[in-house]
C-alpha positions as CSV (number, residue, x, y, z in Angstrom):
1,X,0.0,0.0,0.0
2,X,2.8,2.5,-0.5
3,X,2.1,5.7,-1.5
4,X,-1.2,4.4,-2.2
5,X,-3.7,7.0,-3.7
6,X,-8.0,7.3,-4.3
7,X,-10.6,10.0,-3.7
8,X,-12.0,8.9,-0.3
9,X,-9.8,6.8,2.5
10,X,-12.6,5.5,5.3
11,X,-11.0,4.8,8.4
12,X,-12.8,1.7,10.6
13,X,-15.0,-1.0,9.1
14,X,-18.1,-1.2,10.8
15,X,-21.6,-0.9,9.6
16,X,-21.0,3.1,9.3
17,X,-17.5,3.3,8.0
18,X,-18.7,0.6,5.0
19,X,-22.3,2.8,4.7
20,X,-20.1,6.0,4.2
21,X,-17.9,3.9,1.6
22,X,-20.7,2.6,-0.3
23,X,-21.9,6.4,-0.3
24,X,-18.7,7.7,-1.8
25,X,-17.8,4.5,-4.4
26,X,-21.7,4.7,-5.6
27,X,-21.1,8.5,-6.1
28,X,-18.1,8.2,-8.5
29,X,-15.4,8.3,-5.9
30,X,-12.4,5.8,-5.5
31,X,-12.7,4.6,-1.9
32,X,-10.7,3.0,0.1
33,X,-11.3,1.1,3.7
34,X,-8.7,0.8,6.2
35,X,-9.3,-1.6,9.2
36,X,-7.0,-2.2,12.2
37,X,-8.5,-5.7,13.1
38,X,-7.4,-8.5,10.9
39,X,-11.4,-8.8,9.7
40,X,-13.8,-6.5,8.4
41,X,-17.2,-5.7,10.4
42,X,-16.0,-3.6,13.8
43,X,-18.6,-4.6,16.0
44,X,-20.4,-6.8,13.5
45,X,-18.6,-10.4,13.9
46,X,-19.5,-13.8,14.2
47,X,-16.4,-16.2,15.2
48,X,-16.1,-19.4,17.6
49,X,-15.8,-18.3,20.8
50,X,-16.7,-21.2,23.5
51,X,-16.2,-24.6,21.3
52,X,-16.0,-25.4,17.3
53,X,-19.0,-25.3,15.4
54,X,-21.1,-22.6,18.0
55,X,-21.4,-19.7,16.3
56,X,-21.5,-16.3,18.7
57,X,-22.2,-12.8,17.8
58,X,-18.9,-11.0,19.5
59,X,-20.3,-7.6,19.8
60,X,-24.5,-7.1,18.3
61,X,-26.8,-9.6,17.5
62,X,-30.2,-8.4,17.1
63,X,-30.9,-5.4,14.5
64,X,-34.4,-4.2,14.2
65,X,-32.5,-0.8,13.0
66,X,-30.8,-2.3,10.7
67,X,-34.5,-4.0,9.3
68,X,-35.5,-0.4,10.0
69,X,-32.9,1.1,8.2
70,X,-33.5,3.4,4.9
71,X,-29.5,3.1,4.6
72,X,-29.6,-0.2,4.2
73,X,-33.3,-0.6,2.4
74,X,-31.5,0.6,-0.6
75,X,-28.6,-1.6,-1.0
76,X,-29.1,-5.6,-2.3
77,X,-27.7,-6.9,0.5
78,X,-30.1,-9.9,0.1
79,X,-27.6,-10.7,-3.2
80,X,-25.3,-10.7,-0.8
81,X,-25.7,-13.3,1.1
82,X,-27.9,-11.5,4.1
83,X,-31.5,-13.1,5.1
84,X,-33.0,-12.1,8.4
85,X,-34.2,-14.5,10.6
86,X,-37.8,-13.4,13.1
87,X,-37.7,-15.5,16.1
88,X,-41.4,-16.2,17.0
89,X,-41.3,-13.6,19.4
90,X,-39.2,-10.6,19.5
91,X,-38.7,-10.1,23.2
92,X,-40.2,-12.1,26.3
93,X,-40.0,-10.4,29.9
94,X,-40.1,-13.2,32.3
95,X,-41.1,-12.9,36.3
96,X,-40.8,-15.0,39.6
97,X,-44.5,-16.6,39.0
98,X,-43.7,-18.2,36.1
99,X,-45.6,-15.8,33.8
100,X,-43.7,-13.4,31.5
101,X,-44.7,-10.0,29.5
102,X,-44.1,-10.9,25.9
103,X,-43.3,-8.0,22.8
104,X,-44.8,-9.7,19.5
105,X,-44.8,-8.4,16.2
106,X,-48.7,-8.7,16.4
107,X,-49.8,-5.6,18.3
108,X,-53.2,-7.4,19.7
109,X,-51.4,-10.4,21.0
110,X,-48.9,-8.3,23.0
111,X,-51.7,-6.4,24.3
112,X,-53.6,-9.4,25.2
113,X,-50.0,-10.1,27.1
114,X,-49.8,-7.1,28.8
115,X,-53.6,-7.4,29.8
116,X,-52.6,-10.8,31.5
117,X,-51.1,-9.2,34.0
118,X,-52.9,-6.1,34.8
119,X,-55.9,-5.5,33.3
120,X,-56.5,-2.8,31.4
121,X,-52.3,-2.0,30.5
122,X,-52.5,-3.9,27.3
123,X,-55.3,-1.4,26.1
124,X,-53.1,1.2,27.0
125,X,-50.0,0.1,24.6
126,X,-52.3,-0.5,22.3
127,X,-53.4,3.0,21.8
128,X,-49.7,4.9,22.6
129,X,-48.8,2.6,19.5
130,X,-51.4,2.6,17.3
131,X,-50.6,6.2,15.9
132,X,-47.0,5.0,15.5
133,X,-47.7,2.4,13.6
134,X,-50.0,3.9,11.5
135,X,-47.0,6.9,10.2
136,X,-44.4,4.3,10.8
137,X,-42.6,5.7,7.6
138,X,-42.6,9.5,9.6
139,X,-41.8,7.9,12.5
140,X,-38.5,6.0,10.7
141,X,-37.9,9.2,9.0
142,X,-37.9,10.9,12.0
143,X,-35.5,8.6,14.3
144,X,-33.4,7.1,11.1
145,X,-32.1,10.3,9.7
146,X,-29.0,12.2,9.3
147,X,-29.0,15.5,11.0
148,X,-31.0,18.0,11.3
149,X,-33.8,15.3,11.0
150,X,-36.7,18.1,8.8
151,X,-39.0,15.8,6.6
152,X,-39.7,13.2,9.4
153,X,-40.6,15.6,11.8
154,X,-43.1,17.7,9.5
155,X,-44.6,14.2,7.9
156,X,-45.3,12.9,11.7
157,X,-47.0,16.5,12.5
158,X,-49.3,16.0,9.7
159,X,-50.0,12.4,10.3
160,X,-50.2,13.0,14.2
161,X,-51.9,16.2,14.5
162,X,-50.4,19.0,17.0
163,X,-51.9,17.0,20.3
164,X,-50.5,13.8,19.8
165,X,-46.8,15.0,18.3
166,X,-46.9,16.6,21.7
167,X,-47.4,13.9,23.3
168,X,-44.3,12.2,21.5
169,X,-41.8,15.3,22.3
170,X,-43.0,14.6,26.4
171,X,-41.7,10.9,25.7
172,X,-38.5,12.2,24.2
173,X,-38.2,14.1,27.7
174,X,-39.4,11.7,29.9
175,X,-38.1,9.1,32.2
176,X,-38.8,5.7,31.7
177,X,-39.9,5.9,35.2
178,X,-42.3,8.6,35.0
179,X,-43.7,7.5,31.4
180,X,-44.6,3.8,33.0
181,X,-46.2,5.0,35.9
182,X,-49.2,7.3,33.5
183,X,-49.1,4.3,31.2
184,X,-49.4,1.4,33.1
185,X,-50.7,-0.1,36.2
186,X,-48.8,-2.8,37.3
187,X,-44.8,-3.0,38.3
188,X,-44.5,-6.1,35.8
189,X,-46.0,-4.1,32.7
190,X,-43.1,-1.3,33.9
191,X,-40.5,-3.7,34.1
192,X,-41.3,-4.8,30.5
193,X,-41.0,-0.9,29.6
194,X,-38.0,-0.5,31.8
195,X,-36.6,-3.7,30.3
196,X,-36.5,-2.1,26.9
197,X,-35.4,1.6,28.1
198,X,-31.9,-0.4,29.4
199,X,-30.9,-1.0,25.8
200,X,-29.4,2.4,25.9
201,X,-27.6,3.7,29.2
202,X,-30.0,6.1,30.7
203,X,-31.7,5.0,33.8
204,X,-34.9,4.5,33.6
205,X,-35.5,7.5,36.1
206,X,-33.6,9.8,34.6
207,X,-35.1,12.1,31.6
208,X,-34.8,10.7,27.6
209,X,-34.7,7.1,28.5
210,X,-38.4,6.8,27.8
211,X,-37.9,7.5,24.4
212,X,-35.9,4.3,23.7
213,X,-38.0,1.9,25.0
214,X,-41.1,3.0,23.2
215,X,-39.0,3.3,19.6
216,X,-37.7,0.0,19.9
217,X,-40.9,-1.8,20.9
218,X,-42.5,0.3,17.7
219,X,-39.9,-1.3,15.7
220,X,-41.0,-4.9,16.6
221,X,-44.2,-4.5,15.2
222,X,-43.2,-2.9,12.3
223,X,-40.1,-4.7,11.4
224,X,-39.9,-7.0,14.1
225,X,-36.2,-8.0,15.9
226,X,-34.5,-10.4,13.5
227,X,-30.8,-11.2,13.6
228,X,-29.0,-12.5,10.4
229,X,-28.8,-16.1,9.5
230,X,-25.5,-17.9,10.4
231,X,-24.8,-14.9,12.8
232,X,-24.3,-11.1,12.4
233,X,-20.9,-11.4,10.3
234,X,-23.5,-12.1,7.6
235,X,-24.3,-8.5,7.7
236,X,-21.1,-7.2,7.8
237,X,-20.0,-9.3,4.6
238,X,-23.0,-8.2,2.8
239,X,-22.5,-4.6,2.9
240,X,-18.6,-5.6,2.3
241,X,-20.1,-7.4,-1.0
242,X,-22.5,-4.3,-1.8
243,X,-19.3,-2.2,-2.0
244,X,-16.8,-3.9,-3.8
245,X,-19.7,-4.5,-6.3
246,X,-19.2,-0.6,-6.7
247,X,-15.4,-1.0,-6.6
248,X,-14.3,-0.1,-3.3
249,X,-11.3,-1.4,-2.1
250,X,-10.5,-2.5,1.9
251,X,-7.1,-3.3,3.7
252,X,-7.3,-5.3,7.0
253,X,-4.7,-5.1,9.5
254,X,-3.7,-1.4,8.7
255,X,-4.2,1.0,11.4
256,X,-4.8,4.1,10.8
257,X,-2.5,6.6,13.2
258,X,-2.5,9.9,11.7
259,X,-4.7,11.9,9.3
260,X,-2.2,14.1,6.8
261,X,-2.5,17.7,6.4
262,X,-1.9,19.9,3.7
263,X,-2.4,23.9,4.4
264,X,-5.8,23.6,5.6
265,X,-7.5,20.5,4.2
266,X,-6.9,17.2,4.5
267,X,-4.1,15.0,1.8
268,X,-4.2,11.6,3.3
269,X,-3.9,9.0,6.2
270,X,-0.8,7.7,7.3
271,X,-0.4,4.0,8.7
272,X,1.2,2.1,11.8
273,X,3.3,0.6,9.2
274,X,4.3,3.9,8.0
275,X,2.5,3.9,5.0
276,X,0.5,7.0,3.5
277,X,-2.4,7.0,1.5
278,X,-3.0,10.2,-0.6
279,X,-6.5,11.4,-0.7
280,X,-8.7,14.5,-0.7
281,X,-11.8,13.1,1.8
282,X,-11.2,11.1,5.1
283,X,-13.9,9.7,6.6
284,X,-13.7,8.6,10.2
285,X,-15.7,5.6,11.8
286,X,-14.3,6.2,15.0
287,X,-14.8,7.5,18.6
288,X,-14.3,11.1,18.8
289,X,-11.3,10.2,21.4
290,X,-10.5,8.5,18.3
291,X,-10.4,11.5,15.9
292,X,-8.4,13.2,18.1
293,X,-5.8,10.9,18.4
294,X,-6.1,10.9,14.1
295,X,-6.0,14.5,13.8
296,X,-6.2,16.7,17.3
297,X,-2.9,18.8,16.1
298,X,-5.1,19.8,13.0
299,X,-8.1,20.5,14.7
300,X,-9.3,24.1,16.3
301,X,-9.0,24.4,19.8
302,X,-12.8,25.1,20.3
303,X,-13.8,21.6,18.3
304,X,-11.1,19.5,20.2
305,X,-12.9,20.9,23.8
306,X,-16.1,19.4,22.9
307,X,-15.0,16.2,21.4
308,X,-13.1,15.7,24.8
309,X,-16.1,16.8,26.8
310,X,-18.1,14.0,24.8
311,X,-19.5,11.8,26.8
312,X,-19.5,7.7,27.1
313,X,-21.7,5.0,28.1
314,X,-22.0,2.5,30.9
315,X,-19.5,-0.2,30.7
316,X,-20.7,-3.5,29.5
317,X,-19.6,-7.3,30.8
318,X,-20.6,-10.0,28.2
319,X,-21.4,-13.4,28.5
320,X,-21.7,-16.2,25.7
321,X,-22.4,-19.7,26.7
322,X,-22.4,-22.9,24.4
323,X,-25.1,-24.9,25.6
324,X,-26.1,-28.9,25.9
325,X,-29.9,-27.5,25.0
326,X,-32.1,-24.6,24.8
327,X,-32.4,-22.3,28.2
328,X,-35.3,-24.3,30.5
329,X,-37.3,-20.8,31.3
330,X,-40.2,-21.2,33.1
331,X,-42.2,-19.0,30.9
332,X,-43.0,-20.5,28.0
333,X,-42.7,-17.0,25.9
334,X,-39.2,-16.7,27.1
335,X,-38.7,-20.3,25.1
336,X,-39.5,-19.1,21.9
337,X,-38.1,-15.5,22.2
338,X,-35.1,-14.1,20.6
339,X,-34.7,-11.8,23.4
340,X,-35.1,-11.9,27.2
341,X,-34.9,-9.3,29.6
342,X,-33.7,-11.2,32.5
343,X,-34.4,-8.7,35.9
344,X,-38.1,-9.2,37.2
345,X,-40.4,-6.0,38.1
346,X,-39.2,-2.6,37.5
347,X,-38.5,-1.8,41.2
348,X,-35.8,-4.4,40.8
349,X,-34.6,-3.6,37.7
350,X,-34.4,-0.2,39.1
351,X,-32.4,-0.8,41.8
352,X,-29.8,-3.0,39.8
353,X,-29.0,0.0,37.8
354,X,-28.9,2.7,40.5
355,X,-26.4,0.3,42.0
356,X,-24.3,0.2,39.3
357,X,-24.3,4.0,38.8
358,X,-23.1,4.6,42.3
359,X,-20.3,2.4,41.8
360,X,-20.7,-1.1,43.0
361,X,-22.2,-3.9,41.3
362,X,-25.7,-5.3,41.6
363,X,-26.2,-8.7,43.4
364,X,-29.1,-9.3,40.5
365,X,-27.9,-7.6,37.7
366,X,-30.5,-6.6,35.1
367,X,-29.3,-8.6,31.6
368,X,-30.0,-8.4,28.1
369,X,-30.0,-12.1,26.8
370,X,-29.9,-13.4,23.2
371,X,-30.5,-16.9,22.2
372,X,-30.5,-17.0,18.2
373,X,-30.2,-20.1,18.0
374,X,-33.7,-21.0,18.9
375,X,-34.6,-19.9,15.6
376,X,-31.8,-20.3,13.7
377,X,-30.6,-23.6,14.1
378,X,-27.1,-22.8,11.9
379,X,-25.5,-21.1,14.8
380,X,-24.4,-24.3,16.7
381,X,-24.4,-27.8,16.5
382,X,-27.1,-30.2,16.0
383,X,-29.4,-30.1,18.8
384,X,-27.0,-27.7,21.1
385,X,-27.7,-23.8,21.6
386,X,-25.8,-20.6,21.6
387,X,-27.0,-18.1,24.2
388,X,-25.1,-14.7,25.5
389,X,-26.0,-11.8,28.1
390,X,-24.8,-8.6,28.6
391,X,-25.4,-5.9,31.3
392,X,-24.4,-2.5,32.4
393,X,-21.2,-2.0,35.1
394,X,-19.1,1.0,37.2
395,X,-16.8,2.1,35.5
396,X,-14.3,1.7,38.0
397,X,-14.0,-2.6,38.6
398,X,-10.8,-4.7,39.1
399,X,-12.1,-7.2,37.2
400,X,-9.1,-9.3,37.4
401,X,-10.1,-9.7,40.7
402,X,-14.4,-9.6,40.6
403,X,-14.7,-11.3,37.0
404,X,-15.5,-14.6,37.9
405,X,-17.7,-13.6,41.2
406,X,-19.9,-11.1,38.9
407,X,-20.3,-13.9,36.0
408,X,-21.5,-16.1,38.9
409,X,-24.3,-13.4,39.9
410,X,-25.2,-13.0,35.9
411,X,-25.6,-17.1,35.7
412,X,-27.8,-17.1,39.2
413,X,-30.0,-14.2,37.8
414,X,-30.4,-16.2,34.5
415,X,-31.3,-19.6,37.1
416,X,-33.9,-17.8,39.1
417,X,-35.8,-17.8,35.7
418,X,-34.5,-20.7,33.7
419,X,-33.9,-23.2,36.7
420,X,-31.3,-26.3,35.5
421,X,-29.4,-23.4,33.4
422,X,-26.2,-23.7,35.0
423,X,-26.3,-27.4,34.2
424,X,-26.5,-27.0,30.5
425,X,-23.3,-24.9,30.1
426,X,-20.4,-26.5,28.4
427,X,-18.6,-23.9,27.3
428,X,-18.2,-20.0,27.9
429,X,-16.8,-16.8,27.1
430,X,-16.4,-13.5,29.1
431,X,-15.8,-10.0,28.3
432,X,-15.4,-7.2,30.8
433,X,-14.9,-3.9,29.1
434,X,-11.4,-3.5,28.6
435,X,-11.6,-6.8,26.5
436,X,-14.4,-5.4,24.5
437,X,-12.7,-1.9,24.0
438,X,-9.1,-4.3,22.8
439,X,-11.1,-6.0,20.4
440,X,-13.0,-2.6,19.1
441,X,-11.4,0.5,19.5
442,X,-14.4,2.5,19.4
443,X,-16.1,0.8,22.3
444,X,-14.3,2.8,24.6
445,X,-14.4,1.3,28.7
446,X,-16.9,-1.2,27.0
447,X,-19.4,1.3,25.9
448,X,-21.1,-0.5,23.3
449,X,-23.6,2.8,22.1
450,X,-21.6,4.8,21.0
451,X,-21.6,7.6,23.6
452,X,-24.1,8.7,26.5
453,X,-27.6,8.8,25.1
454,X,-28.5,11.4,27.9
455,X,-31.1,13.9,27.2
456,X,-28.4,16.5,26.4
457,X,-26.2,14.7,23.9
458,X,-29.3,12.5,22.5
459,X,-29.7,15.1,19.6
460,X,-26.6,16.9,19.5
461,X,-23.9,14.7,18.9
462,X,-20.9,14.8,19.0
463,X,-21.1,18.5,18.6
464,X,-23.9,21.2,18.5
465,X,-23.5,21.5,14.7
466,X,-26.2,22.0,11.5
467,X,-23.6,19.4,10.0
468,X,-22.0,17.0,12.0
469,X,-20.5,14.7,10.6
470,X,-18.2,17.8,9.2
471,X,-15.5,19.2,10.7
472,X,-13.3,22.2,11.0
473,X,-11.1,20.7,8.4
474,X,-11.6,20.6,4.7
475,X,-11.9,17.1,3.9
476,X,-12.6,15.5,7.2
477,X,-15.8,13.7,8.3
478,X,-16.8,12.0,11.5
479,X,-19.5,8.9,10.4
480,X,-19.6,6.9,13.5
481,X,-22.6,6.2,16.0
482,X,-21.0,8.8,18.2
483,X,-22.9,11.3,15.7
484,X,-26.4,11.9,15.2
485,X,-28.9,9.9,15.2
486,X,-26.2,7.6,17.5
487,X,-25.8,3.4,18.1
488,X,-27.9,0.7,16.6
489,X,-26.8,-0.6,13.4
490,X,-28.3,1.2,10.9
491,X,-25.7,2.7,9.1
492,X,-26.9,6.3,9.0
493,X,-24.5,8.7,10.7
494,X,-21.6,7.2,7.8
495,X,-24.1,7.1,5.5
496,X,-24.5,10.7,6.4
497,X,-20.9,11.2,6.4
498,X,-20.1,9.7,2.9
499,X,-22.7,11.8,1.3
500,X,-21.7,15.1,3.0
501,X,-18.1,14.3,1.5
502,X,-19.4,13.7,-1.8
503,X,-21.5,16.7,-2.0
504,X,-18.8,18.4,-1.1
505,X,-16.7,17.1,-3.7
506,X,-19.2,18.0,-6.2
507,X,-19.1,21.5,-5.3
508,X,-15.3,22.1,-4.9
509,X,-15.6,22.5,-1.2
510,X,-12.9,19.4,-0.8
């Protein structure tokens, strides 16, 4: 790759890097991808973690974004090798009686589960969704847009009228907490909200984290939770195959350590290996710690305060298991889901995060839990199972020394629902964040969003800006989920990014 030269040089793989590559190379451009890891994806992959032949997402796994995503509903990715596999229900909420709150695609049979356990609360989804449903394409435009997000806003106005659009920008403010409370009537119903809320890092009584769990539960019924078949790699390849159809090139194992810098725009990216690519757009799927390590010197003082004042997520700890068979839940939902929340009512769930925010961790930790294979049978052996878990930790753990303690609590909270778990495990895999961060660079502490989704950087991110994925310098774009609209793979902040460069480049700004 010596003295290597295109139009475009995207730094980082992922879902947003390769969206803001396909962006430039279907606009004319020559494009080239640069990845540090010795595969493409970033925190797309499917490898072999616990024992040959069980296939485990490393990073994602479920993507009703991505099913969601205008991005992606324009590329064949489908020639590519991606089909999406529904699990028969999206999202089961299990509790101590042996009942469980389930999210199905059908909006009358979750109601009827909601009803189950409180009378009266299923109604209650049933017409806070309804409107949703009914200007799902506003809705998608409005939430699955680059920034400053104008025609989904305006369509969901006219399709909502003035009262109920109101009523969506209190959700954007609200708590989870506060939102559950006027909406339902029992502590389990809350606890399936809450459950949904925790997908982002905002407690659920804290302001904005309403907003995520009613989005995302939208999204089932529209689109449903599906993950790709044979695991999420399947995703990552796809797009890979969408852009080399359009002539991009990528390089694995070549970090990128410094973006060059001619005058006042950008000429290049130089490697590790000391190699420099010429090139008059760079686009960055990376951190904004990781921009500034790329290209702080070059950067105005202003810009490189408030990319350091950017704020991260909770860290993560992930589980996968290879299992003998399928989880035993109790609830029979939770058997056939592709997701359970694993944390009981929303008291407790409650509590398990306000313990990990002061610093300690939770004796019942409140989990997200995947099991793919229940519906897709290609992701491990026959009759054996793949399952993983992840939750929310301090950032501040010697987890040298807590590790194998903590994964003990995560496995017990799994038991207390799924009795005879424990027994099925023959093999596992942990991550605490500092593994996750050395296997993704952008996953900084094990922050697997993207940034803090709290109320004040929900919209504005990284940067107050009418653009921004631009920045100060001519030629350089930031297109990772730390920019608007954030995490979830979806592929819109570098598609954003890739068609801000390319317009751009049509007008002689670059």
């Amino acid at each position: 790759m010596p003295s290597a030269k295109v139009d475009a040089v995207v730094v980082g793989s992922g879902p947003n890097g390769l969206s803001a590559a396909i962006a430039l190379a279907r606009a004319g451009h020559s494009v080239l991808v640069l990845e540090a890891q010795e595969r493409l994806g970033g925190a797309v992959a499917t490898q072999e973690l616990t024992l040959p032949g069980f296939h485990h997402d490393v990073f994602s796994a479920v993507y009703p974004a991505a099913a969601a995503s205008p991005v992606f509903a324009r590329l064949p990715l489908e020639r590519h090798g991606l089909r999406w596999i529904h699990p028969l229900i999206p999202m089961a909420h299990p509790l101590d009686d042996g009942r469980a709150a389930a999210l199905h695609r059908d909006l009358d049979a979750t109601a009827a589960s909601l009803d189950a356990l409180q009378p009266g609360d299923g109604a209650a989804w049933r017409e806070l969704a309804e409107p949703y449903l009914a200007n799902y394409g506003a809705l998608r435009a409005t939430m699955l847009s680059g920034f400053p997000p104008l025609t989904g806003p305006v369509r969901l106005l006219a399709g909502l009228g003035i009262g109920a659009t109101l009523d969506f920008a209190q959700i954007v403010l609200s708590s989870a907490d506060a939102f559950g409370r006027r909406l339902f009537g029992s502590d389990a119903s809350r606890g399936w909200l809450f459950g949904t809320a925790m997908h982002g890092d905002v407690s659920p009584d804290n302001a904005g984290s309403a907003i995520s769990a009613v989005y995302l539960k939208v999204l089932a019924h529209a689109v449903g939770w599906p993950s790709p078949e044979g695991g999420a790699g399947r995703l990552a390849a796809a797009l890979v195959g969408v852009l080399r159809e359009h002539g991009g090139q990528t390089q694995t194992g070549a970090r990128a350590v410094e973006v060059l810098v001619r005058g006042d725009r950008v000429a290049g990216v130089r490697t590790e290996g000391g190699d420099d690519v010429q090139a008059r757009i760079v686009v960055c799927d990376t951190s904004p710690r990781g921009l500034l390590a790329l290209a702080e010197a070059a950067l105005p003082d202003a810009y490189v305060r408030r990319l350091v004042d950017f704020r991260y997520g909770a860290s993560t700890v992930k589980v996968d298991w290879a299992l003998d068979a399928p989880a035993p839940w109790t609830a029979h939902e939770a058997r056939v889901a592709g997701t359970v929340h694993v944390g009981g009512t929303a008291p407790e769930i409650a509590d398990a995060i306000r313990t990990a925010n002061a610093g300690r961790l939770p004796e019942a930790p409140f989990m997200l839990f995947g099991q793919q294979s229940v519906a897709d049978p290609t992701r491990a052996p026959a009759g054996k199972h793949t399952a993983w878990a992840y939750t929310h930790v301090p950032r501040s753990v010697d987890w040298a020394r807590r590790l194998t303690r903590f994964v003990g609590r995560m496995e017990a909270q799994v038991e207390r629902f799924a009795p005879g778990f424990g027994d099925l495990v023959i093999g596992r895999h942990v991550m605490d964040p500092g593994d996750l961060q050395e296997r993704n660079d952008n996953l900084e502490h094990g922050d697997v969003g993207g940034g803090s989704y709290a109320l004040d950087q929900l919209v504005f991110r990284p940067v107050p800006s009418l653009s921004p994925y631009r920045t100060p310098l001519r030629g350089l774009y930031l297109g990772s989920a730390s920019a608007f609209p954030g995490g979830a793979v979806h592929g819109v902040p570098g598609d954003a990014a890739g068609r801000a460069a390319a317009l751009d480049a049509r007008l002689r700004r670059v």
